[in-house]
OpenMM code with the backbone's topology and positions (N, CA, C; nanometers):
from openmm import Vec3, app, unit

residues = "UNK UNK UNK UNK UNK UNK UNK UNK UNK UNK UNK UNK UNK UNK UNK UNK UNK UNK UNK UNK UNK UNK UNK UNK UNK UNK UNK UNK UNK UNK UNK UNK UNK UNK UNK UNK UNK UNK UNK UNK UNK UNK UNK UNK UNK UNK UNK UNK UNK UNK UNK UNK UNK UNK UNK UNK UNK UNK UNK UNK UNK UNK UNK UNK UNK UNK UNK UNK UNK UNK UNK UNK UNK UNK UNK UNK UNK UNK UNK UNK UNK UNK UNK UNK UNK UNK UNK UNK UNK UNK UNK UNK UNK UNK UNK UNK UNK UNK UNK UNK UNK UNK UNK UNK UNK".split()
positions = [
    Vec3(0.7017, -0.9852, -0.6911),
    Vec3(0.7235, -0.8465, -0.6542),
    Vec3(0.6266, -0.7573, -0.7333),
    Vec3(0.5861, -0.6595, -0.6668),
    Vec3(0.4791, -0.5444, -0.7090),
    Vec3(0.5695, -0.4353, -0.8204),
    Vec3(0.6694, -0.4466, -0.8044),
    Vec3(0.7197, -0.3546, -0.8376),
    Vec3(0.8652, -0.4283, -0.9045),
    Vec3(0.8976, -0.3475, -1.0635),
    Vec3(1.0438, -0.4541, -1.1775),
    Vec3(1.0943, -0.2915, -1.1333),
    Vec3(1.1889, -0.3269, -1.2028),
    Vec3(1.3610, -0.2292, -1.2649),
    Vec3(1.2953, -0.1001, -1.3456),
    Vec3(1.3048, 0.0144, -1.3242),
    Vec3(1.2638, 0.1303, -1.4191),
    Vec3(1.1256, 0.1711, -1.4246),
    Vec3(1.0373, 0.0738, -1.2726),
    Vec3(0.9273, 0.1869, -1.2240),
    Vec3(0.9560, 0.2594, -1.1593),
    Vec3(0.8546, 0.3743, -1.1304),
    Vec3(0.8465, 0.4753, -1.1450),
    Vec3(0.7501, 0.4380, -0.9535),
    Vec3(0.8253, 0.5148, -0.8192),
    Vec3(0.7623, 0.4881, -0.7361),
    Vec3(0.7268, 0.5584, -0.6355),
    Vec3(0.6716, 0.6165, -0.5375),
    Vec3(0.6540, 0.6610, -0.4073),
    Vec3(0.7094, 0.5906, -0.3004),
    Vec3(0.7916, 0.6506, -0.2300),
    Vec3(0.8180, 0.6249, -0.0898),
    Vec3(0.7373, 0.6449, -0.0033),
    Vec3(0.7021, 0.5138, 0.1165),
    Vec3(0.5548, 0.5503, 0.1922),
    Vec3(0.6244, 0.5961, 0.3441),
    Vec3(0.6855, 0.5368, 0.3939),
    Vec3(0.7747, 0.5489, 0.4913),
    Vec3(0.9001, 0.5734, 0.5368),
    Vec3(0.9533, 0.5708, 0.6396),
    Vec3(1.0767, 0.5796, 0.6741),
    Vec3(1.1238, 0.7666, 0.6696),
    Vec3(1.2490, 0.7947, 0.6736),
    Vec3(1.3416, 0.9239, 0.6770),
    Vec3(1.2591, 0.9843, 0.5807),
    Vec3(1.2894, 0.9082, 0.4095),
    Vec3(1.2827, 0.9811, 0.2588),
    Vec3(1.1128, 0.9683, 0.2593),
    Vec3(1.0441, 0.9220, 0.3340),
    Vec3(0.8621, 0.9244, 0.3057),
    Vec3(0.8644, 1.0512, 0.1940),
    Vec3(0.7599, 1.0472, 0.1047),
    Vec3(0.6903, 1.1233, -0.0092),
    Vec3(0.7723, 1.1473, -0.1095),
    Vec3(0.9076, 1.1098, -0.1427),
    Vec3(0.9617, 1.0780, -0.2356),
    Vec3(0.9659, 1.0405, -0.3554),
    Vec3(0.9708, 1.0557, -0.4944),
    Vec3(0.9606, 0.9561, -0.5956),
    Vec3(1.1212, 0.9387, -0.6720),
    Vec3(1.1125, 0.8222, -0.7053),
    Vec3(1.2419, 0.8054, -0.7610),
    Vec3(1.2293, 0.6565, -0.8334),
    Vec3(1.3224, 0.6398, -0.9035),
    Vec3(1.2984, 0.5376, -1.0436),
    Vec3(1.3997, 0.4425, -0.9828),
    Vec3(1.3348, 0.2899, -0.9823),
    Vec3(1.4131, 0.1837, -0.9586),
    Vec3(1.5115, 0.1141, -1.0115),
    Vec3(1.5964, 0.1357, -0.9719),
    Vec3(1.7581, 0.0859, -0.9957),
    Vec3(1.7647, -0.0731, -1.0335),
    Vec3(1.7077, -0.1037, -0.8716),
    Vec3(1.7878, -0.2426, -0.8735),
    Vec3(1.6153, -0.2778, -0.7749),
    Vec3(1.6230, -0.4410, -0.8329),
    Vec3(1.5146, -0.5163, -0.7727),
    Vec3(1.5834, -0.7001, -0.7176),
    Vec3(1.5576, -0.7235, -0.5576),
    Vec3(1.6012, -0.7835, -0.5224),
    Vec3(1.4963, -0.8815, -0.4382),
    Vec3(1.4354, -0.9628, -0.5038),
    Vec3(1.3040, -1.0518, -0.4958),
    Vec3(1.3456, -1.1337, -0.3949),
    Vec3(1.4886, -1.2086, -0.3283),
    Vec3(1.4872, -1.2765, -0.2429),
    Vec3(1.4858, -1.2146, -0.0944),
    Vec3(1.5494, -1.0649, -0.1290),
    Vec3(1.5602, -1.0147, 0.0174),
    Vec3(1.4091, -0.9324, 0.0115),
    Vec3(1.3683, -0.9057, -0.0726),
    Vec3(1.2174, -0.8331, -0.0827),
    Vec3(1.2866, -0.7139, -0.0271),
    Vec3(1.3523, -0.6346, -0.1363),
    Vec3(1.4849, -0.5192, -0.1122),
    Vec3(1.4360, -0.4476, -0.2479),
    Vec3(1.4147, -0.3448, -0.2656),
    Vec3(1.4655, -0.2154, -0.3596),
    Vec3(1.5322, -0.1012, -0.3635),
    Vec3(1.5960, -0.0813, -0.4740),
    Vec3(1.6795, -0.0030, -0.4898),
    Vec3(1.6376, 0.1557, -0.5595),
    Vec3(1.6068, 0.2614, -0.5119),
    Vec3(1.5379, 0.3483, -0.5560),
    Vec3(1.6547, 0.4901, -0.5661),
    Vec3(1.6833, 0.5066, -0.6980),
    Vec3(1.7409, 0.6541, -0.7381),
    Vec3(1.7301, 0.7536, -0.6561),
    Vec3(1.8580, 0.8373, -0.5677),
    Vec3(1.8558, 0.9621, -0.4769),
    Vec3(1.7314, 0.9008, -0.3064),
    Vec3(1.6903, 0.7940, -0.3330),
    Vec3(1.6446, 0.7777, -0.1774),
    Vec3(1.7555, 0.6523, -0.0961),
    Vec3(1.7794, 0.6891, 0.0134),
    Vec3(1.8553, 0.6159, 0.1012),
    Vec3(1.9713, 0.6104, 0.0715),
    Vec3(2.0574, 0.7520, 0.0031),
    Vec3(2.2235, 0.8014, 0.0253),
    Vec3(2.3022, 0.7406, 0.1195),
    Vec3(2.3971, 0.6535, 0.1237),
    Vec3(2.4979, 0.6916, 0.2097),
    Vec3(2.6139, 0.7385, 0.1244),
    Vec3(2.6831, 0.7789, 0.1855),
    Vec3(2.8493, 0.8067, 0.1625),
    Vec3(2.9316, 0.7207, 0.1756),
    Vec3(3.0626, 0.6433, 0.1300),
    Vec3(3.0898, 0.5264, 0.1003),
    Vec3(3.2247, 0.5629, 0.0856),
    Vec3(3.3567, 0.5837, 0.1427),
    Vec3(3.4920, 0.6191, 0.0864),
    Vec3(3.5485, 0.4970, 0.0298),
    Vec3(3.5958, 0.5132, -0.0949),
    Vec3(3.6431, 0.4249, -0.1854),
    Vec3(3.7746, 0.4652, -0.2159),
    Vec3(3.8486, 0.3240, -0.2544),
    Vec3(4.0283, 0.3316, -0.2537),
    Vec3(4.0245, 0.3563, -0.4336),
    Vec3(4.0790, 0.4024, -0.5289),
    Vec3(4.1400, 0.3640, -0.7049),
    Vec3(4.1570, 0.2398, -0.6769),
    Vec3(4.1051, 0.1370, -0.7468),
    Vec3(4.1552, 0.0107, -0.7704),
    Vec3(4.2186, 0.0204, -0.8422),
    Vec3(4.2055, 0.0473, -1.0069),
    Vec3(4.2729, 0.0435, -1.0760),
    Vec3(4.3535, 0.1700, -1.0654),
    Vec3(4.4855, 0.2289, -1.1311),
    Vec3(4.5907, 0.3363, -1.0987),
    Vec3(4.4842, 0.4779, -1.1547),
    Vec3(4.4258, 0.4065, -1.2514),
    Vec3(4.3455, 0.5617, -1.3660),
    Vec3(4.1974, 0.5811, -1.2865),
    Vec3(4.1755, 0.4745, -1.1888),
    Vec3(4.0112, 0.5494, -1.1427),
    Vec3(4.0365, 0.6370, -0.9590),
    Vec3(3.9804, 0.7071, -1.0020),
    Vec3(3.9773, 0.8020, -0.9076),
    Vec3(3.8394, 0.7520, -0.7661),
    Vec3(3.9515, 0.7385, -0.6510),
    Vec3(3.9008, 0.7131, -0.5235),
    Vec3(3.8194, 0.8590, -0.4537),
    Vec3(3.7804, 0.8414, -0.3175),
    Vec3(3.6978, 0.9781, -0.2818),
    Vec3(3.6035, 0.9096, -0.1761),
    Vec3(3.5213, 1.0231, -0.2034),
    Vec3(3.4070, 1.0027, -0.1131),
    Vec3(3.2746, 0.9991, -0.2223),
    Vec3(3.1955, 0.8608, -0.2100),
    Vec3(3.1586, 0.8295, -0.3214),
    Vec3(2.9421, 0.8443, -0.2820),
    Vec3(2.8127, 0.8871, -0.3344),
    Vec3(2.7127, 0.8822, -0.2180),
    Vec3(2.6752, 0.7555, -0.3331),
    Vec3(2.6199, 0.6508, -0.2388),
    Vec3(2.5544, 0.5667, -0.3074),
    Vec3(2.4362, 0.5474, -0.2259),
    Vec3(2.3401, 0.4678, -0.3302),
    Vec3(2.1901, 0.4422, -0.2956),
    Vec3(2.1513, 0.3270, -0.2367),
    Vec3(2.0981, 0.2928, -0.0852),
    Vec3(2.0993, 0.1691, -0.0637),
    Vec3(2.0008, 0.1505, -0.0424),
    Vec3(1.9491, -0.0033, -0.0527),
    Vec3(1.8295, -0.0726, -0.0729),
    Vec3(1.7370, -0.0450, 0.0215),
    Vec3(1.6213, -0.0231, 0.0137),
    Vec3(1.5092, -0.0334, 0.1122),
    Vec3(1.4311, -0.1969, 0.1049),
    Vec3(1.3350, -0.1920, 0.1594),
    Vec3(1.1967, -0.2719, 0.1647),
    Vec3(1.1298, -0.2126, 0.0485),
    Vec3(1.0624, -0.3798, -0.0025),
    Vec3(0.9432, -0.3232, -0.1071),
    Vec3(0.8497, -0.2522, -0.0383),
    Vec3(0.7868, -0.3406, 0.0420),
    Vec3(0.6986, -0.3144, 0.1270),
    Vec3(0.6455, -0.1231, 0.1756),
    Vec3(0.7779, -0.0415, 0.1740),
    Vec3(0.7824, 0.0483, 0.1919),
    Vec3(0.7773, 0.1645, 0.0601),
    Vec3(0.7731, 0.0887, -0.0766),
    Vec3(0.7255, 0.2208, -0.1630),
    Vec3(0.5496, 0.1547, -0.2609),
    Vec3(0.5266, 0.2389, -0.3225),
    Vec3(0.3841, 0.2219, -0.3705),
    Vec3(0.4299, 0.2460, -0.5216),
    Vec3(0.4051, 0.1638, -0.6140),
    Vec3(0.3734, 0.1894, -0.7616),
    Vec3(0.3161, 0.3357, -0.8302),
    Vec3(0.4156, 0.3975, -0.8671),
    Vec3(0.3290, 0.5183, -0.9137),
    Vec3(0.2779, 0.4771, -1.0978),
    Vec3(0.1513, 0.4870, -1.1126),
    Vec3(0.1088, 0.4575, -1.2166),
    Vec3(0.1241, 0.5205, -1.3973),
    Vec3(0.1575, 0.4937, -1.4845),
    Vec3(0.2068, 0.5894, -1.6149),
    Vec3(0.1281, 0.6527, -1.6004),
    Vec3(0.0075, 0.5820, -1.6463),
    Vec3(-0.1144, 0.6324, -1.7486),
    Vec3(-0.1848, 0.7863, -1.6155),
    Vec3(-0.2006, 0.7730, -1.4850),
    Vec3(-0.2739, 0.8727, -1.4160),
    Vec3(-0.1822, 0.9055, -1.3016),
    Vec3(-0.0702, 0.8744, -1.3226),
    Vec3(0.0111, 0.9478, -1.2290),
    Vec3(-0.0084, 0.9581, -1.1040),
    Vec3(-0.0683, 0.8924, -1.0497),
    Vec3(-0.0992, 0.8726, -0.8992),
    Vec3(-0.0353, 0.7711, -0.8614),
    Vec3(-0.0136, 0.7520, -0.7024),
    Vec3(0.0818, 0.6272, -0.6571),
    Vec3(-0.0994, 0.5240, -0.6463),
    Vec3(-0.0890, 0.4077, -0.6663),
    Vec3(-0.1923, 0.3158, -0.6782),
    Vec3(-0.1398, 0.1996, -0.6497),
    Vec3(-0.2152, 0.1076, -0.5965),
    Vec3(-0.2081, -0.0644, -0.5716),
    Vec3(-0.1876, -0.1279, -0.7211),
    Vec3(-0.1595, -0.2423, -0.7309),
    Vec3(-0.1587, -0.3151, -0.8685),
    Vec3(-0.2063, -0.4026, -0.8555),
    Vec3(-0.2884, -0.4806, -0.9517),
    Vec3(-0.3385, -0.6105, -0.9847),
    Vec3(-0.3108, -0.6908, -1.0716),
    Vec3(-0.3462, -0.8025, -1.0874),
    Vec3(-0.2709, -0.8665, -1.2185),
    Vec3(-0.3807, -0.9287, -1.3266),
    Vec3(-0.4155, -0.9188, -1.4402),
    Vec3(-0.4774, -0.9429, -1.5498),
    Vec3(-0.4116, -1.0937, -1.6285),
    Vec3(-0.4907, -1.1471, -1.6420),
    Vec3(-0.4699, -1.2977, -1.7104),
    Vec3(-0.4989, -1.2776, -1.8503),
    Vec3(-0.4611, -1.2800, -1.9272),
    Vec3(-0.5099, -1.3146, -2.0551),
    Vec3(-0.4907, -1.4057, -2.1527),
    Vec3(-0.5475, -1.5084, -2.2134),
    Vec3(-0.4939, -1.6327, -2.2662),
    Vec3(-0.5525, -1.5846, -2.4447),
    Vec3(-0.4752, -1.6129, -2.4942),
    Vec3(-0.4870, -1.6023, -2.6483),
    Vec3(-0.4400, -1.7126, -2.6771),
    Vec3(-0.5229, -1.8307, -2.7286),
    Vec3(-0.4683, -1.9752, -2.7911),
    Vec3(-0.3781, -2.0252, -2.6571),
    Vec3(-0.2655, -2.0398, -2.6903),
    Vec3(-0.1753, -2.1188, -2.6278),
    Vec3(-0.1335, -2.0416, -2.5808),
    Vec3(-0.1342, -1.9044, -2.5914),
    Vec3(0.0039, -1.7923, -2.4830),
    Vec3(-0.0812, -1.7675, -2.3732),
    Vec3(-0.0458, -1.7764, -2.2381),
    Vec3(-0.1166, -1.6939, -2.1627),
    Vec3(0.0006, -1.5873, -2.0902),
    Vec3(-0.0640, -1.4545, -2.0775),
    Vec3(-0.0142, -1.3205, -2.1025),
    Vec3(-0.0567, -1.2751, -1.9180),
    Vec3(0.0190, -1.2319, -1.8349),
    Vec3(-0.0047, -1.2046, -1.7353),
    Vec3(0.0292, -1.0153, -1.7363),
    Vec3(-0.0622, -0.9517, -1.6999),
    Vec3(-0.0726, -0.8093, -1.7037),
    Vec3(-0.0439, -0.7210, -1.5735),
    Vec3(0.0101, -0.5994, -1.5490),
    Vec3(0.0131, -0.5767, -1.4092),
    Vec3(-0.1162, -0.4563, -1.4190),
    Vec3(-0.1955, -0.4589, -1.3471),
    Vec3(-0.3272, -0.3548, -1.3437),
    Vec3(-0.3384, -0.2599, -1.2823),
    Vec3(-0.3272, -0.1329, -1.2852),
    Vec3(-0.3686, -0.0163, -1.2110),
    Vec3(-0.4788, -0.0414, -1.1318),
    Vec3(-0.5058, -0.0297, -0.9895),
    Vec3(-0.6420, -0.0348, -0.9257),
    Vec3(-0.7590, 0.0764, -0.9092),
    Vec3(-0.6811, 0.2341, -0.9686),
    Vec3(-0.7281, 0.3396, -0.9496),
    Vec3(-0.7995, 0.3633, -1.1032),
    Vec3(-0.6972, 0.3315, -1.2277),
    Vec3(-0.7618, 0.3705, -1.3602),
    Vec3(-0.8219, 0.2571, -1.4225),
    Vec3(-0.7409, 0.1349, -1.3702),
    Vec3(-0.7548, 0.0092, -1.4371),
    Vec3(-0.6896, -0.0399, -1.5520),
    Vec3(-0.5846, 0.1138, -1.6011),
    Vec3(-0.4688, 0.0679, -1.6753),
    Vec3(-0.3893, -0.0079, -1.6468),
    Vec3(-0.3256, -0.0769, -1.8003),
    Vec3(-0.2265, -0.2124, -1.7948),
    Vec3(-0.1023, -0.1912, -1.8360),
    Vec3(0.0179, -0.2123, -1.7310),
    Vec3(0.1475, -0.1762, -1.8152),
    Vec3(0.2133, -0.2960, -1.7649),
] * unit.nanometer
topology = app.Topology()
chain = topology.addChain("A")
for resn in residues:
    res = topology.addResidue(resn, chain)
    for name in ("N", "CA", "C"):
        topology.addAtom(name, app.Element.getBySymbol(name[0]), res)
């Protein structure tokens, strides 16, 4: 996946297109993300327990990766990613690459 838990992304398509919002949840088998305030529904929920309070609840549901773009730290633009190899002795270190600055996070 192009994209972990707590990037930072653009929405390219769909309803929410031009969007940014920070990733929740990452789901590599369905190639599914979960992106903060994009793709609301409303959800009525019962108290399970006697002390939690039921309602009308909005939750965030998963999109397609496919459908948001990496927004980058370092230049703040939405950008492609690449991946950087780096071997020091025995560790080898895999990097994700900005394609626009060429920064590594």
């Amino acid at each position: 996946m192009h994209v972990k838990k707590d990037d930072m992304v653009l929405v390219l398509s769909g309803p929410f297109a031009g969007k940014k919002g920070k990733v929740i949840k990452v789901d590599p088998e369905k190639s599914k993300v979960t992106v903060d305030g994009v793709n609301l529904v409303k959800r009525h929920t019962k108290p399970r327990p006697p002390a939690q309070q039921g309602g009308i609840v909005e939750k965030a549901m998963p999109i397609h990766a496919s459908n948001v773009m990496l927004v980058c730290p370092k230049c703040s633009k939405p950008s492609r990613t690449g991946n950087k190899r780096v071997v020091e002795g025995d560790n080898k270190k895999v990097f994700r690459v900005c394609k626009k600055c060429n920064a590594d996070f």
